[in-house]
N, C-alpha and C positions, 0 to 999 in steps of 0.2 A: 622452554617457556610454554610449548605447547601442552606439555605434561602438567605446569602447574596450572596451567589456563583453567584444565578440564577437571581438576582436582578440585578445584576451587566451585568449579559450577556443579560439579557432583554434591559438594558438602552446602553449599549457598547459592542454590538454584535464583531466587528472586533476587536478591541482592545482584549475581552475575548479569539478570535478565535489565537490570536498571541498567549496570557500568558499560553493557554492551549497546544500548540505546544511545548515553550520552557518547559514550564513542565514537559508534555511527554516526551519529549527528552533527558533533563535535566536526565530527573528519571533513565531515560536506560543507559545512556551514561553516571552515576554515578552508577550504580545499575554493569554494564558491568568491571570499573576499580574497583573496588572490590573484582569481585568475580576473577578480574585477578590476584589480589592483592594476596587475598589467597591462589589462583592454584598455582601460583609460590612459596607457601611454602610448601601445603600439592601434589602437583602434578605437578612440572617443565615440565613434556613435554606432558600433556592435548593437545588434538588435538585440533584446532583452531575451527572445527563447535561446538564441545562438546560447549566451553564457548560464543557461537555466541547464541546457542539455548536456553541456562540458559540466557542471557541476554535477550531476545525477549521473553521469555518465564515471566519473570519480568516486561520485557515490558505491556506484555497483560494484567497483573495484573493492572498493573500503570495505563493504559488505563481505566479498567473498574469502578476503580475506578474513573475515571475523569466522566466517562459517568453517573454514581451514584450522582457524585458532580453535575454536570449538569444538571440533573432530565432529563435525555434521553434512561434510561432503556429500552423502548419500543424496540429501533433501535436492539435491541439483538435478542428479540422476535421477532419482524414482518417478516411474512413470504411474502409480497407482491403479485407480479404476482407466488411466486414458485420457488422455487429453478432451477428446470428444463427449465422453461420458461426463467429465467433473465438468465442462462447460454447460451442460444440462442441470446438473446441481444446483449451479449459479446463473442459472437461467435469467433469476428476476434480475439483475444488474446486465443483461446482455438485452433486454428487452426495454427497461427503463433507461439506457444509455441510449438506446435507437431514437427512441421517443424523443428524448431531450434533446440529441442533435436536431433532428426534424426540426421539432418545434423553435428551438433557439432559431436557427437559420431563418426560417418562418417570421416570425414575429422581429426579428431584429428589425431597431427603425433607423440605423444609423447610416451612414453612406457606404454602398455597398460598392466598396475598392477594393481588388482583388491583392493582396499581399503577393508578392513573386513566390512561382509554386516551389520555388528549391527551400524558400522558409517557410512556408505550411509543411514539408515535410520534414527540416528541422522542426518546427513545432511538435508535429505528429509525434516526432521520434522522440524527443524533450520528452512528454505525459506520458510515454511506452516508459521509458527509462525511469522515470519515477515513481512505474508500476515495478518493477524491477529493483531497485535501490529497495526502496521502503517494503516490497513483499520479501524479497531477501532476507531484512532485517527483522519483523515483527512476526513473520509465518513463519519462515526457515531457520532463523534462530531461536528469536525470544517462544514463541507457541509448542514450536517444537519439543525446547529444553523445558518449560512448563506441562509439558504433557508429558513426559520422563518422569518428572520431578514429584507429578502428582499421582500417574499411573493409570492405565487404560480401563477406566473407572467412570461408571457415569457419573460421577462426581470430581472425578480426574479431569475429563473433558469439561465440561461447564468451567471449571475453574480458571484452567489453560484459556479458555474461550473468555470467559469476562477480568479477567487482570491482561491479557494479553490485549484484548481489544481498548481499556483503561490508557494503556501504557502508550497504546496506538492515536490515542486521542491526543494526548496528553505531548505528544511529540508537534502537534500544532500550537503549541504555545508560541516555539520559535519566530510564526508569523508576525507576533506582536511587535518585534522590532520594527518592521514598515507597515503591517496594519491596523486596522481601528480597532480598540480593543473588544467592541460589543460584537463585532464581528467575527472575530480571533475565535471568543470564547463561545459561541455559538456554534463553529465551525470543529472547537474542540469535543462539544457536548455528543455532536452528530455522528462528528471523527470513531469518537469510544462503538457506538452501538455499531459504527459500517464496520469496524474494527474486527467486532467479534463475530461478525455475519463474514468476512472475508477468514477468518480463523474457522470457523463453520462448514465453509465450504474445504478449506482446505486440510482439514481432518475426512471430510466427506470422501473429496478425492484422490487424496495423498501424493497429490500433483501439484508443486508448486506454483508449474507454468500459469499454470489454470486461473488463480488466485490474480498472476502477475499481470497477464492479457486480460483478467477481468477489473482489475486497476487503473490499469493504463485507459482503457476504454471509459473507465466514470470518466477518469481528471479530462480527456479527451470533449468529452461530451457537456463537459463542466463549464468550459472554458475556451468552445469552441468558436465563438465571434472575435474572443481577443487573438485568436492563432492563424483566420484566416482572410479578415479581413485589415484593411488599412487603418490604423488609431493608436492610441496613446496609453490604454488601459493594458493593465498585466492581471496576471493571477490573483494578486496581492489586491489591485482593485476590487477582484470580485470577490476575495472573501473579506472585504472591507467594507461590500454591497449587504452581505447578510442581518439580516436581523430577526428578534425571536419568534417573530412568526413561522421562522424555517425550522425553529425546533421538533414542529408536528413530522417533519420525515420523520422523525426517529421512531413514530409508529410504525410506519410498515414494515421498518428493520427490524423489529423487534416481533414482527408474526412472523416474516419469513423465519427470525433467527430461532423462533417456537416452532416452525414447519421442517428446518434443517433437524433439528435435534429430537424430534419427536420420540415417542416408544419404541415405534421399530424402529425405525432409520438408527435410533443408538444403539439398538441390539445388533443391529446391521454391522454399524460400525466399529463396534467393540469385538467381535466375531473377525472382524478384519484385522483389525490389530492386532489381535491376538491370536492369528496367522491359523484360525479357522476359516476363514476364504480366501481366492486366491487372489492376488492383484496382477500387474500385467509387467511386472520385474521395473529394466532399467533401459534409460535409453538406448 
């Protein structure tokens, strides 16, 4: 199976890059009504990260099994520029996550009732894990198999970069079952361009981790009032809260995603790839 898996994504790269998304998704997003399924017999009022994190936490499984099916195991392994290094890459999401924590906490006006600390760090753990699940799938697979497909080419990379980041937006559709749609698709628009800026960085530093602890850290910072205090609102609330006024983020994603990709930095990078410099091997 594994032979034809790869046969298959050598000869139909994009097409593969889709069945493997719906897969993905497919798996969690059946793996998730489940385990709901049974919480509501053996445990009716399970807090809602409890069953977010068992689901993304199946997720990651699902993932790496796809990455197995794939023959892309390496992408787990490769330590690229460094851990440390590719987090400077992606600097601007380690600095605008800071902020938004602050500030969220900050300005929050709601009743500040502290959640018990063993579920804040299920929560924590919950948006780590769905940096993990989803950078697994759309960097380590899908970018991946897309920059193979296209070729370490600066026109290779761009391409890998904006269908991958597309394909990465386009997976929050799924929200639409429990959220608002103007919101959904708001969250979708944003989704694509943080997509390719997370695809960006992670050709930058050919470190997946990097991409995954810079993931976990947004949805963390994103969503930080509903994980640590006492209330009734979820995830789904708040990208129900969205409207097109949020569309303007997608400016700044889109200079940083012009400052990753620049002239040299792609010279840089294609020199890399194309194993005229060296990277720092495997874990």
């Amino acid at each position: 199976m594994k032979e034809k898996a790869q046969s298959f994504m050598n000869g139909h790269a994009l097409v593969y890059c889709v069945i493997m998304e719906i897969a993905g998704l497919g798996g969690m997003l059946l793996a998730g009504f489940l385990m709901q399924l049974l919480l509501n017999i053996v445990a009716p009022t399970v807090d809602y990260y409890v069953v977010l994190f068992l689901q993304e936490a199946v997720g990651a499984i699902i993932m790496i099994g796809l990455i197995k099916l794939s023959g892309l195991e390496e992408v787990v392994h490769r330590r690229g520029i460094g851990f440390g290094r590719g987090l400077l890459v992606g600097m601007y999401f380690l600095v605008i996550s800071i902020y938004t924590l602050v500030v969220s906490v900050l300005i929050y006006e709601g009743a500040r009732v502290y959640r018990p600390w063993y579920l804040i760090l299920i929560y924590v753990s919950g948006m780590m894990m769905v940096g993990v699940a989803e950078e697994f799938l759309f960097r380590g697979i899908i970018a991946e198999i897309l920059l193979r497909h296209f070729g370490a080419t600066r026109a290779g990379v761009w391409k890998a970069v904006v269908i991958s980041g597309f394909l990465f937006g386009c997976a929050h559709l799924t929200n639409l079952m429990g959220g608002e749609p103007v919101g959904v698709l708001v969250q979708v628009a944003v989704a694509s361009v943080m997509g390719m800026v997370f695809a960006a960085i992670y050709f930058r530093s050919g470190c997946i981790w990097v991409t995954v602890f810079l993931h976990g850290l947004v949805d963390v910072a994103g969503t930080i009032v509903t994980g640590i205090y006492v209330g009734d609102a979820t995830v789904v609330d708040v990208i129900s809260s969205y409207t097109p006024l949020q569309l303007i983020g997608m400016i700044p994603y889109l200079i940083v995603l012009l400052v990753l990709l620049r002239g040299s930095k792609m010279e840089e990078l294609l020199r890399r790839m194309n194993g005229e410099l060296p990277n720092q091997g495997k874990w």
